[in-house]
N, CA, C and O atoms as a printed pandas DataFrame, in Angstrom:
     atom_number atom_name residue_name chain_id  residue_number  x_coord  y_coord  z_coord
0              1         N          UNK        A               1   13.114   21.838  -25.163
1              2        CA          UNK        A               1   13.350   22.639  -23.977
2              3         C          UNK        A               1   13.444   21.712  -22.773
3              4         O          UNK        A               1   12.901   20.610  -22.698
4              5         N          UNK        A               2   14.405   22.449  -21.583
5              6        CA          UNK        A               2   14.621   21.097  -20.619
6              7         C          UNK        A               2   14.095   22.074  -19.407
7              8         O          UNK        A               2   14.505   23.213  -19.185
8              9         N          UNK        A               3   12.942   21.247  -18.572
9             10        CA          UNK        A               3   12.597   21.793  -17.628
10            11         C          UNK        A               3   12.691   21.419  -16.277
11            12         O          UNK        A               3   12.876   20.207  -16.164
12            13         N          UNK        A               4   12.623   22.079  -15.119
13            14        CA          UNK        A               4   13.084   20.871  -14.058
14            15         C          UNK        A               4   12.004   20.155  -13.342
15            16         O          UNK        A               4   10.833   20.504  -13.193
16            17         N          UNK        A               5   12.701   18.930  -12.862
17            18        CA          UNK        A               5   11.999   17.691  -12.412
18            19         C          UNK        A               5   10.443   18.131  -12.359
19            20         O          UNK        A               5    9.542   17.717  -13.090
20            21         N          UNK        A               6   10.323   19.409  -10.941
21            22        CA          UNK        A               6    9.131   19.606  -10.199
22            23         C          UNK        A               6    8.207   20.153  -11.238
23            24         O          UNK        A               6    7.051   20.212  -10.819
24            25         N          UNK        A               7    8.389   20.638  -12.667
25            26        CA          UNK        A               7    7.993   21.278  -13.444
26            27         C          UNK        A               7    7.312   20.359  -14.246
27            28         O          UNK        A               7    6.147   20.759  -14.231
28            29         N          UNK        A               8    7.389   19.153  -15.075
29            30        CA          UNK        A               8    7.466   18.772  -16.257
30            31         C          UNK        A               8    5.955   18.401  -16.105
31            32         O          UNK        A               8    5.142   18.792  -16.942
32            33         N          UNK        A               9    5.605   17.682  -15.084
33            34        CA          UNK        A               9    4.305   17.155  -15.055
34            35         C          UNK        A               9    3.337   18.152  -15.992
35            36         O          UNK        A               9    2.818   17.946  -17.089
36            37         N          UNK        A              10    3.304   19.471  -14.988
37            38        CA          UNK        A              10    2.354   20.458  -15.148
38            39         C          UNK        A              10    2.141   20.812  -16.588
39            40         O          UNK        A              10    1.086   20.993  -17.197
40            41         N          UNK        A              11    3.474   20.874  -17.023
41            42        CA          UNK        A              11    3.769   21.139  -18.592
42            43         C          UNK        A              11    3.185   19.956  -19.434
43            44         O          UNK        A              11    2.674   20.137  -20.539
44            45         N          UNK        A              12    3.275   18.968  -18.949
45            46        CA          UNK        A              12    2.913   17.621  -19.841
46            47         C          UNK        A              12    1.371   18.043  -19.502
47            48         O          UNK        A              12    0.807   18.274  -20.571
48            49         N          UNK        A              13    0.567   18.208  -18.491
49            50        CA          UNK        A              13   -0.730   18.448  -18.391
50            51         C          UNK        A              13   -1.190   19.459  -19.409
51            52         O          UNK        A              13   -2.135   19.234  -20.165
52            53         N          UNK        A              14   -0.534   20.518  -19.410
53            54        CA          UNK        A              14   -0.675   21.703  -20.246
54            55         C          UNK        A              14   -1.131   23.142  -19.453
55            56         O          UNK        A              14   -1.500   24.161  -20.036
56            57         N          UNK        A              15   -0.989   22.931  -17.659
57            58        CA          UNK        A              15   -0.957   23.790  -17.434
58            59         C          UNK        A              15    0.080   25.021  -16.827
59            60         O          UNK        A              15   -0.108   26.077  -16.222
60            61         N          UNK        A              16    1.014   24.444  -17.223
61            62        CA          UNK        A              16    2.760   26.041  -17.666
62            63         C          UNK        A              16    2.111   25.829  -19.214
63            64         O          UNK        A              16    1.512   24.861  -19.681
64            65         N          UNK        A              17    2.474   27.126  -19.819
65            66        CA          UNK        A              17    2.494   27.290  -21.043
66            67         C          UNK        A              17    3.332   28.679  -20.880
67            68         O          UNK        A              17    3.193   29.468  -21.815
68            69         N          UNK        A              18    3.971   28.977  -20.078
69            70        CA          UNK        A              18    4.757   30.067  -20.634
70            71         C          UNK        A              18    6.225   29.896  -19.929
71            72         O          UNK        A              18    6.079   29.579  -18.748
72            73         N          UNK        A              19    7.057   29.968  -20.162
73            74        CA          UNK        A              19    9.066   29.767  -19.802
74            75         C          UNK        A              19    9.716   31.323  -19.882
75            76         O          UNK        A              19    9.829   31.938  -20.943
76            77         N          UNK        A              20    9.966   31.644  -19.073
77            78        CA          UNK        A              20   10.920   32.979  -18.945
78            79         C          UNK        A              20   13.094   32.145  -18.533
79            80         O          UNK        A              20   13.618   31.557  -17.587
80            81         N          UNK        A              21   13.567   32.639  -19.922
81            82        CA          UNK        A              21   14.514   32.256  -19.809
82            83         C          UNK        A              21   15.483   32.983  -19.340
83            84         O          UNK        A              21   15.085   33.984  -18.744
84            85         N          UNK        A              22   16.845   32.818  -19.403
85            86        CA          UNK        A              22   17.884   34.109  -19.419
86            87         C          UNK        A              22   19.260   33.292  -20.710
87            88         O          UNK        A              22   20.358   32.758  -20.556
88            89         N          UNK        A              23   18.810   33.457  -21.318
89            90        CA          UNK        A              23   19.723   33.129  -22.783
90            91         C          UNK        A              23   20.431   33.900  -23.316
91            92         O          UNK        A              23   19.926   34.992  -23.580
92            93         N          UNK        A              24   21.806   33.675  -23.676
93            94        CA          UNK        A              24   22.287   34.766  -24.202
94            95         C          UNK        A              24   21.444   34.766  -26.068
95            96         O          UNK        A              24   21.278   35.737  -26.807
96            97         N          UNK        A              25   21.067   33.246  -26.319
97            98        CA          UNK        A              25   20.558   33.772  -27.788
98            99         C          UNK        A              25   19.144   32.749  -27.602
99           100         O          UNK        A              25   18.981   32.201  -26.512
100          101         N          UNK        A              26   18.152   32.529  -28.712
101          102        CA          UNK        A              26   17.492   32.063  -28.789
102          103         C          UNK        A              26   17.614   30.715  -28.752
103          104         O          UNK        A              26   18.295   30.418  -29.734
104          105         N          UNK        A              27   17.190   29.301  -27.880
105          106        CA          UNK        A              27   17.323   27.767  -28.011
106          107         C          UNK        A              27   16.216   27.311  -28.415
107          108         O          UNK        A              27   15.908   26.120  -28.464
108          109         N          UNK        A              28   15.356   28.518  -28.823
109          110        CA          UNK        A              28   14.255   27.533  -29.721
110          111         C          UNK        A              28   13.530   28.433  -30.835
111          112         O          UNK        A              28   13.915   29.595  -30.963
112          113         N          UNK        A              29   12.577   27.981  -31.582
113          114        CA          UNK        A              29   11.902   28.868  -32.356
114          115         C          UNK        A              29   10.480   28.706  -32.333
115          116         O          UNK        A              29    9.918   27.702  -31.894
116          117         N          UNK        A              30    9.806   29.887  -32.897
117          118        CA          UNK        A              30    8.222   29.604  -33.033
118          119         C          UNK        A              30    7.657   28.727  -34.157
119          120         O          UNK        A              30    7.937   28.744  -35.355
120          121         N          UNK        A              31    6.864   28.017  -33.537
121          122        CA          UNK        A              31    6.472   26.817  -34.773
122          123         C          UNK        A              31    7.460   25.923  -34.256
123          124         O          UNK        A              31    6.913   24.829  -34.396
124          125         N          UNK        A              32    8.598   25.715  -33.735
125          126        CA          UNK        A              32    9.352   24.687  -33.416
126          127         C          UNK        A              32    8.358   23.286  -32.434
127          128         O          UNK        A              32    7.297   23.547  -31.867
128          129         N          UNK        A              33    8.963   21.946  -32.429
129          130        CA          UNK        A              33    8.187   21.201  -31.434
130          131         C          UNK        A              33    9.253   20.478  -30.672
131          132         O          UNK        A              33   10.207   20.018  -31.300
132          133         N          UNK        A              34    9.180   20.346  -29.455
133          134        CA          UNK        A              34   10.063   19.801  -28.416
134          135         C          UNK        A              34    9.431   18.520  -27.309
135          136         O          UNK        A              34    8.463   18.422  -26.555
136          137         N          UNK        A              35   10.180   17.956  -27.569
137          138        CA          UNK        A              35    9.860   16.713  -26.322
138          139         C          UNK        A              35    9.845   17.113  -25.206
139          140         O          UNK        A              35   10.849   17.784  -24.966
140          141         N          UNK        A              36    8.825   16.975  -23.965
141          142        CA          UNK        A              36    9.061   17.323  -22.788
142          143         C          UNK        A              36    7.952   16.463  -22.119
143          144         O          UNK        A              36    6.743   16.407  -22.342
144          145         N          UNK        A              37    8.780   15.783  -21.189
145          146        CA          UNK        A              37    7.668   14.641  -20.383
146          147         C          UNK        A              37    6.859   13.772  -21.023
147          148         O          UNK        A              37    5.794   13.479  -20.480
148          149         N          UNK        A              38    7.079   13.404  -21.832
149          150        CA          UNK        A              38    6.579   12.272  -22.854
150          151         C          UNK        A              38    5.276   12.788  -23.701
151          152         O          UNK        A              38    4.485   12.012  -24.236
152          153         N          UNK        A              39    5.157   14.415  -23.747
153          154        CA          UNK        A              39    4.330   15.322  -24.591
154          155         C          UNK        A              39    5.664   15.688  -25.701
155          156         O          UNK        A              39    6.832   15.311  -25.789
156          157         N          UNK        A              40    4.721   16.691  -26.520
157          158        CA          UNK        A              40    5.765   17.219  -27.201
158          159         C          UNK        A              40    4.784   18.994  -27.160
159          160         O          UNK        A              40    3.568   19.171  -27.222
160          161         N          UNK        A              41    5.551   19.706  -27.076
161          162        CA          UNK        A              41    5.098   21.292  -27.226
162          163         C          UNK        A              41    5.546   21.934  -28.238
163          164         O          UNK        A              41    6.499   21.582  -28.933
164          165         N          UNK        A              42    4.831   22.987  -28.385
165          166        CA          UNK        A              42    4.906   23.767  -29.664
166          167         C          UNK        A              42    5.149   25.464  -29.285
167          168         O          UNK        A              42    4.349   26.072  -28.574
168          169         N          UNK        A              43    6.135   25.980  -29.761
169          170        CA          UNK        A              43    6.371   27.051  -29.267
170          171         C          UNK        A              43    5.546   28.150  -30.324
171          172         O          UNK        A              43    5.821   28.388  -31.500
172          173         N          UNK        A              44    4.340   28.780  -29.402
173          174        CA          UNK        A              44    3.791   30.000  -30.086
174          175         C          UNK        A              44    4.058   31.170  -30.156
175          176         O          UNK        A              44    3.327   31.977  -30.730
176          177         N          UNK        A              45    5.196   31.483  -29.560
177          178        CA          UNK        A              45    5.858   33.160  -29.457
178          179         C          UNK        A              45    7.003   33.280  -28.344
179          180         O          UNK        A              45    6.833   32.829  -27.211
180          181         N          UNK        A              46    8.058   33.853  -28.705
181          182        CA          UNK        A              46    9.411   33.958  -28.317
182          183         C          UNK        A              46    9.287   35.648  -28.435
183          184         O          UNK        A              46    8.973   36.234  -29.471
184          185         N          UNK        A              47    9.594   36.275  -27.185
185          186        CA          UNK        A              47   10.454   37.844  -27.215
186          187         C          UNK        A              47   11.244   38.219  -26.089
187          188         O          UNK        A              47   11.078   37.749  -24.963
188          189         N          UNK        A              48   12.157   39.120  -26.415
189          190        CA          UNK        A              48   12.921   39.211  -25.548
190          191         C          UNK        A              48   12.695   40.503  -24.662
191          192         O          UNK        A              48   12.715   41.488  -25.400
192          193         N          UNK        A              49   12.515   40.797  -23.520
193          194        CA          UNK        A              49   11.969   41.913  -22.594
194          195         C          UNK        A              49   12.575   42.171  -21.450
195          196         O          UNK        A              49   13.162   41.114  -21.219
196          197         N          UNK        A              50   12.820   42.929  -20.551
197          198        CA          UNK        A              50   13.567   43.058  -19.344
198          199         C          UNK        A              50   12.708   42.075  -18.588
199          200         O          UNK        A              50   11.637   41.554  -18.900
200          201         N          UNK        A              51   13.609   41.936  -17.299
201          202        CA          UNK        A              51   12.978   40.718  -16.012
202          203         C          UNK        A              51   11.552   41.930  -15.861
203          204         O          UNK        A              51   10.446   41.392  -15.907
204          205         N          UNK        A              52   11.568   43.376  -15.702
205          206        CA          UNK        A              52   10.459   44.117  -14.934
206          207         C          UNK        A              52    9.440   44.138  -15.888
207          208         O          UNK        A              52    8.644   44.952  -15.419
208          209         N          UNK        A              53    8.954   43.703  -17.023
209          210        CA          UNK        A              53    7.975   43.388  -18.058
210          211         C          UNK        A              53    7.431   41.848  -17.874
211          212         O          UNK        A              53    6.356   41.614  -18.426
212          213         N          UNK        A              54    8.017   40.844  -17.206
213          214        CA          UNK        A              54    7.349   39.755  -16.901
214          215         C          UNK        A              54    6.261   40.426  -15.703
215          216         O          UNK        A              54    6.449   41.133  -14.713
216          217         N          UNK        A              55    4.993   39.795  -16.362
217          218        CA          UNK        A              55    3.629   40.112  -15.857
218          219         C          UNK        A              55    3.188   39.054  -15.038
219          220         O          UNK        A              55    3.520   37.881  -15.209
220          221         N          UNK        A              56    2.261   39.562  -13.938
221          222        CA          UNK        A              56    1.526   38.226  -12.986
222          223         C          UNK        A              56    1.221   37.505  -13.746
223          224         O          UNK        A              56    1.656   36.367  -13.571
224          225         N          UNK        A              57    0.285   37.753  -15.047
225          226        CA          UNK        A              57   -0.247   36.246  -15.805
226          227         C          UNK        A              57    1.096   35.307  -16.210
227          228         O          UNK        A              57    0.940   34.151  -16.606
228          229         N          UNK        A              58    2.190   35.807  -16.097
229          230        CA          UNK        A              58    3.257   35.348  -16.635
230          231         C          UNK        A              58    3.669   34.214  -15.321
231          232         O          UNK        A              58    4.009   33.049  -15.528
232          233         N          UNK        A              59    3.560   34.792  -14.082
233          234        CA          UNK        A              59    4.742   34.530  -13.140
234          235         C          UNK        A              59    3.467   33.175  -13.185
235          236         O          UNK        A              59    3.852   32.134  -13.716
236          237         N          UNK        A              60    2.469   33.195  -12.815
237          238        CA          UNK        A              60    0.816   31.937  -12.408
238          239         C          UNK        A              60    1.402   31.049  -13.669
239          240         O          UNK        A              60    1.810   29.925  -13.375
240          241         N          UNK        A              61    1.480   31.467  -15.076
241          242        CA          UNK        A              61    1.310   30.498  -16.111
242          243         C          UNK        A              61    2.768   30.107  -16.756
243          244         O          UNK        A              61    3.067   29.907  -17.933
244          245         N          UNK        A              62    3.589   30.069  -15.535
245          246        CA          UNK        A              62    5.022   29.904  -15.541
246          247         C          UNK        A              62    5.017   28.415  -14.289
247          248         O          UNK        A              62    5.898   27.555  -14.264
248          249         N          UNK        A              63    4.189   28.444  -13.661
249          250        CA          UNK        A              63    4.006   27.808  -12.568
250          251         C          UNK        A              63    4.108   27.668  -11.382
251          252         O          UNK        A              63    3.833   26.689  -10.688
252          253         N          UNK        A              64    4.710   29.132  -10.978
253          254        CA          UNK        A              64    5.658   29.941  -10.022
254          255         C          UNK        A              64    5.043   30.632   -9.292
255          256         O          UNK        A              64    4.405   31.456   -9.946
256          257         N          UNK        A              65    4.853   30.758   -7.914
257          258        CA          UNK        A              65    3.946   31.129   -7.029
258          259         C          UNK        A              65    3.911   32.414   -6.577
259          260         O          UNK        A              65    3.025   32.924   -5.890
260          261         N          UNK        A              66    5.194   33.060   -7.105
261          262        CA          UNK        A              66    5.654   34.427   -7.259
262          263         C          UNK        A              66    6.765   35.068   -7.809
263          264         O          UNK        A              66    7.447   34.280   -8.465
264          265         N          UNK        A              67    7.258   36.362   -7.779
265          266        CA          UNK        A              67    7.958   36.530   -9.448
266          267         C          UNK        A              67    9.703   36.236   -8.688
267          268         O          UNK        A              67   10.749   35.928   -9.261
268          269         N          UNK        A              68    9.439   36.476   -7.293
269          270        CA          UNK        A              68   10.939   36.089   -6.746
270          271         C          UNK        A              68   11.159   34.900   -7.553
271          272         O          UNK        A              68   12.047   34.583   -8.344
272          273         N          UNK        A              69   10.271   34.419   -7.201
273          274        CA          UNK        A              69   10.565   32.213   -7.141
274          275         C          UNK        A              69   11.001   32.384   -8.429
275          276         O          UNK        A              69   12.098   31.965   -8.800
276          277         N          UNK        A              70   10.001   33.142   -9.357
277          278        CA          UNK        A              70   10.697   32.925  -10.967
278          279         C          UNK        A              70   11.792   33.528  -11.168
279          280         O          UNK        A              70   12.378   33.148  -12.182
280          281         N          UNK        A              71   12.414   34.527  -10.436
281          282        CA          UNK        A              71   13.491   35.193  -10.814
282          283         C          UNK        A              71   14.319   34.344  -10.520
283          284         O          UNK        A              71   15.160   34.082  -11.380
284          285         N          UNK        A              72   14.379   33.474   -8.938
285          286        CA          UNK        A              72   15.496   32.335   -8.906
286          287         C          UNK        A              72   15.626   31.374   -9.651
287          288         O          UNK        A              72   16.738   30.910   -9.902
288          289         N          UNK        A              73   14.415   30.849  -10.192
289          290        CA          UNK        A              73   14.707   29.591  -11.500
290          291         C          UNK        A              73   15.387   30.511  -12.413
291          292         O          UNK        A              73   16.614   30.525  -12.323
292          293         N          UNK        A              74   14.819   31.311  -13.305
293          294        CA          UNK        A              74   15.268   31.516  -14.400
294          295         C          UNK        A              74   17.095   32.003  -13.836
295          296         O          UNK        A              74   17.901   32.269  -14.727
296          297         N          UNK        A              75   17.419   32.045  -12.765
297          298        CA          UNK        A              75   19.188   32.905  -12.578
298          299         C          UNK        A              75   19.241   31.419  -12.643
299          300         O          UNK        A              75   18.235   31.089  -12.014
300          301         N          UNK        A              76   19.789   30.417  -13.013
301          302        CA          UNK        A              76   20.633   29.279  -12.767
302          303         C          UNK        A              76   21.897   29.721  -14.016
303          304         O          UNK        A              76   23.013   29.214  -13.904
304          305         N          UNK        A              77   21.700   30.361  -14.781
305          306        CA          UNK        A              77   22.634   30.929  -15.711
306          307         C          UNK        A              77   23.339   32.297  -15.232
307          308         O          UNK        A              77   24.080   32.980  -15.939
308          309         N          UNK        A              78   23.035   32.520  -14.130
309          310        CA          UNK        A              78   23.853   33.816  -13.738
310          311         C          UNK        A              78   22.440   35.442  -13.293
311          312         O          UNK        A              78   21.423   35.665  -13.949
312          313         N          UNK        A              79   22.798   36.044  -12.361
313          314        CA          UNK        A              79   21.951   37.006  -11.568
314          315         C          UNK        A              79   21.108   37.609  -12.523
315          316         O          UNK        A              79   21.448   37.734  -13.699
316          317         N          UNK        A              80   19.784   38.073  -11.976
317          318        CA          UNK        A              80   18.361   38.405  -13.017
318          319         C          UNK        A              80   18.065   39.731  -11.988
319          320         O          UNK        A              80   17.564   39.633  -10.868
320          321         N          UNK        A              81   18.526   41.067  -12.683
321          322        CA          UNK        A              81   17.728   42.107  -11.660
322          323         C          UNK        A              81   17.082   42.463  -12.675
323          324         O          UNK        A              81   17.356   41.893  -13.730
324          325         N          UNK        A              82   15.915   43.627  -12.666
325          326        CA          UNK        A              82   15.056   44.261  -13.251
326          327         C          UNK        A              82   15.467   44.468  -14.589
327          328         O          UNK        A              82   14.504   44.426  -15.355
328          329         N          UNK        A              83   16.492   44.663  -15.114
329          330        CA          UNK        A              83   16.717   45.568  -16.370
330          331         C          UNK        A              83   17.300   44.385  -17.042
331          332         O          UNK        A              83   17.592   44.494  -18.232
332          333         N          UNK        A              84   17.533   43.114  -16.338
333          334        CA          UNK        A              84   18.109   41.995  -17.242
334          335         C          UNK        A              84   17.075   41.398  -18.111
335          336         O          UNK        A              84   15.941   41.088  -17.746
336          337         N          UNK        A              85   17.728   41.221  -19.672
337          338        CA          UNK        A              85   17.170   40.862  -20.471
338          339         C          UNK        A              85   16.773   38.930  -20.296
339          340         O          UNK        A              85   17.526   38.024  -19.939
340          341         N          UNK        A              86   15.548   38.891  -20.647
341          342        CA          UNK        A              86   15.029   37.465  -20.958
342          343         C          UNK        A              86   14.176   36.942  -21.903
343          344         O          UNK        A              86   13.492   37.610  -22.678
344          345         N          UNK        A              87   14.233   35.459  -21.816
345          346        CA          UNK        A              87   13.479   35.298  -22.872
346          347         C          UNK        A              87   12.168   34.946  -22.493
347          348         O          UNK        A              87   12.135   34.149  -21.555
348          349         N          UNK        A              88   10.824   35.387  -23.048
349          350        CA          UNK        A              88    9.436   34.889  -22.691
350          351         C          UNK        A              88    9.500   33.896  -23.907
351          352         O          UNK        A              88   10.019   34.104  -25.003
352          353         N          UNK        A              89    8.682   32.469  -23.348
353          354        CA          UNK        A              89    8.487   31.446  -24.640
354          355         C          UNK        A              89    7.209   31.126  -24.183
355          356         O          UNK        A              89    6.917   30.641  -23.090
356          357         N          UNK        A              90    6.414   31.458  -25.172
357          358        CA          UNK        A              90    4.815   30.766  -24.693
358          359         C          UNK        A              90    4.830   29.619  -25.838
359          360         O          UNK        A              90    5.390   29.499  -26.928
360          361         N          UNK        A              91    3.935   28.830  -25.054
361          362        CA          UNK        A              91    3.994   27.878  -25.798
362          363         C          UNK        A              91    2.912   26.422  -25.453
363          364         O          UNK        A              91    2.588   26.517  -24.270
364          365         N          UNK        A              92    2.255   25.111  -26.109
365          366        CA          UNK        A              92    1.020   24.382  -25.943
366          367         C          UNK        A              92    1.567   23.294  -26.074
367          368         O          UNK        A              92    2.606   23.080  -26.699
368          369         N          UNK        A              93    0.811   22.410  -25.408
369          370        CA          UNK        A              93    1.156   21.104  -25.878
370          371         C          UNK        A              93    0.107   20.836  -26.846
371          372         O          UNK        A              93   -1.065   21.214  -26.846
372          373         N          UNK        A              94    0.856   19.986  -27.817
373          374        CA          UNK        A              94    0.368   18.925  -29.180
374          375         C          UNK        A              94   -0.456   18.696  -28.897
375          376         O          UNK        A              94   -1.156   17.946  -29.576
């Protein structure tokens, strides 16, 4: 999984453990392991849910200071209103 710059640290620390995507299909799997910031993570659960089902524990353990901010990361693939489908990936470092 590729995350951006301001992100990776936190993730290499281990504190993001959860990614809200907007994919048209799945880019990873559960049980899968990925390089990120010179960690590697392990994805513990992938589902797909509207943007209005991402939860506060989601938007904090996303790393995102609120669910706008996450709604603008996750649109870099194109506009995220309420009923748009995404992907939740929780997931640990090794």
């Amino acid at each position: 999984m590729i995350f951006s710059r301001d992100l990776r640290n936190a993730v290499a620390r281990g504190e993001i453990t959860v990614s809200i995507r907007r994919w048209s299909r799945p880019q990873v799997k559960v049980g899968g392991r990925y390089p990120v910031a010179g960690v590697v993570i392990e994805i513990d659960s992938l589902e797909v849910l509207p943007f209005s089902a991402v939860t506060d524990d989601d938007v904090r353990d996303s790393g995102e200071s609120d669910r706008e901010t996450l709604r603008e990361r996750a649109a870099h693939s194109g506009p995220i209103d309420d009923d748009t489908l995404v992907h939740r990936i929780e997931f640990h470092v090794v």
